[in-house]
C-alpha positions as CSV (number, residue, x, y, z in Angstrom):
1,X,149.6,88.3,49.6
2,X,148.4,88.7,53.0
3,X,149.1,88.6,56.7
4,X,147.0,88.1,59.9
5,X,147.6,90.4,62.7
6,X,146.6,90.8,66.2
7,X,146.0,94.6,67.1
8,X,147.4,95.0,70.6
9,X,146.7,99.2,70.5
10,X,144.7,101.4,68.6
11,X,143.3,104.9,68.1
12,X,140.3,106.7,67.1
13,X,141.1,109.2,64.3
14,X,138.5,111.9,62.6
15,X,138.7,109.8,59.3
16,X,136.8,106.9,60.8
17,X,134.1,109.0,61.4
18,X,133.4,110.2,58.0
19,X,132.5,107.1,56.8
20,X,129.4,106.8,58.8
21,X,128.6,110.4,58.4
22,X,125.8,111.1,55.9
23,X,127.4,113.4,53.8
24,X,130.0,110.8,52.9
25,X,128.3,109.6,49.9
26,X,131.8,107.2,49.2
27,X,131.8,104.9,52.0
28,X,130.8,101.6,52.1
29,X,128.4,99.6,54.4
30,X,128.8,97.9,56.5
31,X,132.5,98.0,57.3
32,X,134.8,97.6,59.9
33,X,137.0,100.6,60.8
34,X,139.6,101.8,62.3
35,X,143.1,102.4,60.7
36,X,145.8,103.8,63.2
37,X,146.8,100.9,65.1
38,X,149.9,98.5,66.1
39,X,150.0,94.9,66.3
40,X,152.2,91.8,66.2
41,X,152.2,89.0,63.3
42,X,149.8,85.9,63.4
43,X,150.1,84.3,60.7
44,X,151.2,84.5,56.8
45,X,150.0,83.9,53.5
46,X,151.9,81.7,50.5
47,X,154.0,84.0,49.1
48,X,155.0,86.5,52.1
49,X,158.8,85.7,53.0
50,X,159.3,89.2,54.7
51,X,157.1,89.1,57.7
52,X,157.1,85.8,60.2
53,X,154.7,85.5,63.4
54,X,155.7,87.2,66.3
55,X,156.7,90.7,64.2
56,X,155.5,93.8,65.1
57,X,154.0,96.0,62.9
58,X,152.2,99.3,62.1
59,X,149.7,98.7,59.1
60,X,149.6,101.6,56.7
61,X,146.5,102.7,54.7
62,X,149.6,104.1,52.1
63,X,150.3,100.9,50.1
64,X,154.4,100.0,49.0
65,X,154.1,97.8,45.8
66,X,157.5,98.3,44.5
67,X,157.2,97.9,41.1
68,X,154.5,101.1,40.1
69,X,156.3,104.1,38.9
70,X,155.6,106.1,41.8
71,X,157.0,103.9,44.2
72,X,160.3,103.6,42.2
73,X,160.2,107.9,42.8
74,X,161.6,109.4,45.1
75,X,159.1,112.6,44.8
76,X,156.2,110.4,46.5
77,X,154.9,107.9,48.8
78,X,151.9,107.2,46.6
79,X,151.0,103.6,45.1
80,X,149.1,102.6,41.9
81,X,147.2,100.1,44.1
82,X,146.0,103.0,46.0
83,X,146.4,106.5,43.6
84,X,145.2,105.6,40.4
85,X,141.9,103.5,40.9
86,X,139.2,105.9,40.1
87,X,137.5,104.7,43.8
88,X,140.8,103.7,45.9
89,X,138.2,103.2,48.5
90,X,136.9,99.8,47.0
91,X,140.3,99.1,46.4
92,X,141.2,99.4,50.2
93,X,137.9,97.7,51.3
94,X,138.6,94.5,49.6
95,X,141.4,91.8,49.3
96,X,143.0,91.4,45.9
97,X,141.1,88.6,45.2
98,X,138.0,91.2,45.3
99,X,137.0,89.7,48.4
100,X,136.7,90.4,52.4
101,X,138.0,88.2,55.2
102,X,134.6,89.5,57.5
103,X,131.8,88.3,57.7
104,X,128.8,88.0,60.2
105,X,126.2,86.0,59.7
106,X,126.8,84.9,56.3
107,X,127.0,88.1,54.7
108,X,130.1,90.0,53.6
109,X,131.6,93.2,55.6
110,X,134.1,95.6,53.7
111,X,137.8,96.1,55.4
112,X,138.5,100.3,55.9
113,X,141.8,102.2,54.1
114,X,143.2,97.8,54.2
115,X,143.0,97.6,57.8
116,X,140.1,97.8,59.9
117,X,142.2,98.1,63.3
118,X,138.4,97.9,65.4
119,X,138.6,94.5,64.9
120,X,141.3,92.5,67.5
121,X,142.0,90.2,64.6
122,X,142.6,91.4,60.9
123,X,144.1,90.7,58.0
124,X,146.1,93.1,56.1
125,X,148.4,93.0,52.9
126,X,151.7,92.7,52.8
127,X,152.6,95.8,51.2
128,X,150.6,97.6,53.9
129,X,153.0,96.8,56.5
130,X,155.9,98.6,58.2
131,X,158.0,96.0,60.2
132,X,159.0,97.9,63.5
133,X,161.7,97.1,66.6
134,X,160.9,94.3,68.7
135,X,161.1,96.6,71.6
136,X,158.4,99.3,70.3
137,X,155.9,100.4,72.4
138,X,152.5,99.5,70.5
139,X,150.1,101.3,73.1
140,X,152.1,104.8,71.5
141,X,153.9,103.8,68.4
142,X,150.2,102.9,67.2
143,X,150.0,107.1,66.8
144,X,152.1,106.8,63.2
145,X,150.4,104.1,61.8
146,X,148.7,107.9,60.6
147,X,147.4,111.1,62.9
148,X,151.2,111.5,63.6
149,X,153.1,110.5,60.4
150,X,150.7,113.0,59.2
151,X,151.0,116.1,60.8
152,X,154.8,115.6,61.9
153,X,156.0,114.8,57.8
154,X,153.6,117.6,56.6
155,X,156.0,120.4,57.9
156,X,159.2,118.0,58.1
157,X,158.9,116.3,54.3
158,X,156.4,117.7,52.4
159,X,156.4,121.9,53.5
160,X,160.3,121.7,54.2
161,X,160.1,123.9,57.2
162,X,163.6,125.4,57.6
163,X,165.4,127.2,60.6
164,X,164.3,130.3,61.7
165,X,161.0,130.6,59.7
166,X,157.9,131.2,60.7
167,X,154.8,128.8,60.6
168,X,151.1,129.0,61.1
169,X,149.4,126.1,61.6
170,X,145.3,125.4,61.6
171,X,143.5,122.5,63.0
172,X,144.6,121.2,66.6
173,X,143.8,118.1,66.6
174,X,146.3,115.0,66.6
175,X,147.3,115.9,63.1
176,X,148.0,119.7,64.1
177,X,149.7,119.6,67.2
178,X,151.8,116.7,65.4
179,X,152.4,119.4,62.6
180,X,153.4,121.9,65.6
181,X,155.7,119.3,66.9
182,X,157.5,119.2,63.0
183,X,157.6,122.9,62.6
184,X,159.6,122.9,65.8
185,X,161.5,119.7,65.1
186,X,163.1,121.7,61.9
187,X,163.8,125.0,63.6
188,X,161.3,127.6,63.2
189,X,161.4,130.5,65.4
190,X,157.9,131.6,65.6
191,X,154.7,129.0,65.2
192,X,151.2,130.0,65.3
193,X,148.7,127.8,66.3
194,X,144.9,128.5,65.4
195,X,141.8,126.6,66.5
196,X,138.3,127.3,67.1
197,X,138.8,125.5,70.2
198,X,141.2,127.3,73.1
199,X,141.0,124.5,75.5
200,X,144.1,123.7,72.9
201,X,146.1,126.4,72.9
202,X,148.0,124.5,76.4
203,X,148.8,122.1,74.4
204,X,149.7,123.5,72.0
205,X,152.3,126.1,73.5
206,X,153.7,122.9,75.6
207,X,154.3,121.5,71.9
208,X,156.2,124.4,70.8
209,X,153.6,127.1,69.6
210,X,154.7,130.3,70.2
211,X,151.4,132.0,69.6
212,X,147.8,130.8,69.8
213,X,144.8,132.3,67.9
214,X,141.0,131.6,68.1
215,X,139.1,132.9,65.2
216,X,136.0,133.1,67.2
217,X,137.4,136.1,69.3
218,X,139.3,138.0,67.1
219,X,137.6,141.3,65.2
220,X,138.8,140.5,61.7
221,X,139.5,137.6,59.9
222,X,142.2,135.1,61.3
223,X,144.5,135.5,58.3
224,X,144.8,139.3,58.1
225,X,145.8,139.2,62.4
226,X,148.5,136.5,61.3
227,X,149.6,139.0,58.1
228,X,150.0,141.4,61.0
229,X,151.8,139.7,63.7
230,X,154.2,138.7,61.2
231,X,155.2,141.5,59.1
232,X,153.4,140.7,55.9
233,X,153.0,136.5,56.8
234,X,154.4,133.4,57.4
235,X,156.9,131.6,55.3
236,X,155.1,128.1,56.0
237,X,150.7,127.7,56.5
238,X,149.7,124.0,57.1
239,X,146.4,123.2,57.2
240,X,145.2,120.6,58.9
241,X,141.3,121.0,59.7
242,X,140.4,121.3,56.0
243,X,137.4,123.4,54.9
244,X,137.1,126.3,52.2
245,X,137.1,129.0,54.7
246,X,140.5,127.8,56.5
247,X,142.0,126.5,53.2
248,X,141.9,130.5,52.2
249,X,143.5,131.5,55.4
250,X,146.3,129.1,55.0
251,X,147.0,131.3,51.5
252,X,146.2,134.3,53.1
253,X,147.9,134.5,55.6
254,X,151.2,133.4,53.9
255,X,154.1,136.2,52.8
256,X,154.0,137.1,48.7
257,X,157.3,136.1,47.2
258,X,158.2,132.7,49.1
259,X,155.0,131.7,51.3
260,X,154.5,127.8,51.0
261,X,151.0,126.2,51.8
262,X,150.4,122.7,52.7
263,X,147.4,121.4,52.5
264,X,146.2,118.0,55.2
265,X,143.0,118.5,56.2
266,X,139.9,116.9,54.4
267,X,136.4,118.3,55.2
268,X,133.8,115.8,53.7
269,X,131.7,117.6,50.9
270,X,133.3,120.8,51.0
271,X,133.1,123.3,48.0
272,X,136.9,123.5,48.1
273,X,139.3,126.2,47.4
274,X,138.8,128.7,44.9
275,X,141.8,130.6,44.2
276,X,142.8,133.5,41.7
277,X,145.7,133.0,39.7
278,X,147.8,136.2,41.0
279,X,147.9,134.6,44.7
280,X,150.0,132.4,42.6
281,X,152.1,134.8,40.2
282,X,152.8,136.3,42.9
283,X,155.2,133.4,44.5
284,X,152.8,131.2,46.7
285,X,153.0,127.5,46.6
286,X,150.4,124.9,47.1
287,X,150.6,121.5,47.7
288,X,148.7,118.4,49.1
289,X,150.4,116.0,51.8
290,X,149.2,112.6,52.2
291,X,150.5,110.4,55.2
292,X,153.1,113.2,55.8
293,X,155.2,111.8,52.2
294,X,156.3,108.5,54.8
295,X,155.9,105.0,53.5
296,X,156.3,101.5,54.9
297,X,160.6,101.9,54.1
298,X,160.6,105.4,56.5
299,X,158.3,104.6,59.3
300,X,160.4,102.2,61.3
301,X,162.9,104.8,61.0
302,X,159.9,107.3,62.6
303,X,159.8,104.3,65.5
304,X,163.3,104.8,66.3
305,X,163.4,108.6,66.0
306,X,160.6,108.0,68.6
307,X,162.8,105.6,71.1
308,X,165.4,107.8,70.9
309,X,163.7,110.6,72.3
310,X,163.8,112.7,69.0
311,X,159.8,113.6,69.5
312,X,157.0,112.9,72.3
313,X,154.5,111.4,71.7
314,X,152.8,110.9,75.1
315,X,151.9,114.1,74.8
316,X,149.1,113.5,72.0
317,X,147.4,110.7,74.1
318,X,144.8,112.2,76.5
319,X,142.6,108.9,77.5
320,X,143.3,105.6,77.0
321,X,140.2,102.8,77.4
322,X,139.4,99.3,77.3
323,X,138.6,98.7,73.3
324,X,134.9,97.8,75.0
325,X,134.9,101.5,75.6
326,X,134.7,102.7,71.8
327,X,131.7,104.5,72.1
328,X,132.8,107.2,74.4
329,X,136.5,107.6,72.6
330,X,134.4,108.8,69.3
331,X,131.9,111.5,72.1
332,X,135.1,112.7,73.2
333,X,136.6,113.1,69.7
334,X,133.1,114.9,68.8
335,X,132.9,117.6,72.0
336,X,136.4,118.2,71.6
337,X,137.7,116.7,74.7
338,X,140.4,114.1,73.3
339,X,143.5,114.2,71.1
340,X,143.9,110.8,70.8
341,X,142.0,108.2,72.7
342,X,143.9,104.8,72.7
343,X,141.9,102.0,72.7
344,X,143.8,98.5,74.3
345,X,142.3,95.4,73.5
């Protein structure tokens, strides 16, 4: 069952790019991307009695069946029609009639993660959709359809930051800084924010970072400074840029006995994390976080936490351009020079 959407706001986010980067040997061509957005209802499908024209809505790229066993947990936000297909991608890129609603001249182009937000009009599942307040504000709300959810629910849901800890956080993107915004959001005294880039660290410390590191200028590795600074390491490591090298300085950096590691970030055709198994016996825990553990019951709540003035997310939008201007929001993702761009059709 399916509904079609008009996307009033979206935003470019590092996973769109993957998919035309070589190394992604996954992706499928050609496609429509795009996949944090907001929009309001067109039109529904036979068989959809919980959405009408005229609501607003933030598409997910986390499905909610309902019936699978994981969404009947509580201990996840995952789906079967998106967890357990050995290519979830193909699932995602097509509707569940194995078909796409693009095309151009004549010939079939795939949907991206069920959305395809580059597109002013799309059509998106049902149980993709999060029904939001009529009041929302889509040119910002548009931020949790994922880079926010992301970040913010890594440390709030899935790490369990608690008050008075200490955090390090890697990767300052939108996903990062939303992840420094959590860590603060739940209490912790001390977060450290790390980043190849230092045009960040302003950010960053507005955001609640208490500390800033840049690998690149430091005379020993990144994790062994952080060990330092903190009396044998921080209770909480997120990492959010992804990548074998800072996937061991999450761990590393972390205090034996308690130290808790969440892993976000995804870099494409990385070797991975190799890890011995006394990092482990020694009282470190690992786990992933997808979509920050929200789903499509949790982010309206996320809207209203936002309306109320809980978090900020202004702060995360650094340029915002005519849709026709998508070129130059992805260059100023690539040099660096954007958090999030929001594109306004």
């Amino acid at each position: 069952m399916s509904t079609k959407g008009k996307i009033i706001a979206a935003s470019v986010c590092r996973s769109d790019t993957y998919v035309i980067n070589p190394a992604f040997k996954e992706g499928l061509l050609p496609v429509i991307l795009g996949h944090e957005c907001a929009g309001i209802v067109e039109s529904v499908g036979p068989g959809v009695n919980n959405f009408k024209p005229g609501d607003k809505v933030i598409p997910l790229y986390v499905p909610h069946c309902r019936k699978c066993k994981f969404c009947q947990s509580p201990l996840t936000n995952f789906c079967t029609k998106f967890s357990e297909h050995k290519n979830p991608i193909i699932e995602q890129e097509l509707m569940d009639d194995k078909t796409s609603r693009f095309t151009c001249k004549g010939k079939s182009i795939y949907h991206f993660l069920g959305i395809s937000a580059f597109s002013q009009y799309t059509v998106v599942k049902d149980i993709n959709l999060a029904k939001i307040d009529d009041d929302a504000n889509l040119k910002r709300v548009c931020l949790i359809g994922c880079g926010f959810s992301t970040g913010y629910g890594a440390a709030i849901n899935d790490a369990k930051v608690t008050p008075g800890s200490t955090c390090a956080v890697f990767g300052l993107g939108g996903v990062g800084l939303s992840a420094v915004i959590g860590c603060k959001t739940a209490g912790a005294s001390r977060i450290i924010a790390v980043d190849i880039n230092s045009d960040k660290f302003a950010k960053a410390k507005a955001l609640g970072a208490t500390d800033c590191l840049n690998p690149r200028e430091l005379n020993k590795p990144v994790q062994d400074v952080i060990v330092e600074m903190t009396n044998g390491g921080v209770d909480f490591a997120i990492d959010c840029a992804g990548g074998s090298e800072v996937m061991k300085a999450t761990v590393d950096c972390t205090t034996v006995g308690w130290g808790s590691c969440t892993f976000v970030g995804v870099n494409v055709n990385d070797k991975g994390l190799t890890i011995s198994p006394v990092e482990l016996i020694l009282g470190r825990t690992l786990r992933g976080s997808s979509f920050g553990g929200w789903d499509v019951d949790t982010v309206p709540k996320l809207v209203s936490d936002y309306k109320n003035g809980k978090f900020n997310l202004e702060a995360l939008v650094t340029h915002t351009l005519p849709f026709e201007k998508i070129n130059e929001a992805l260059d100023l993702l690539k040099q660096g020079k954007s958090i999030r761009t929001i594109l306004i059709y």
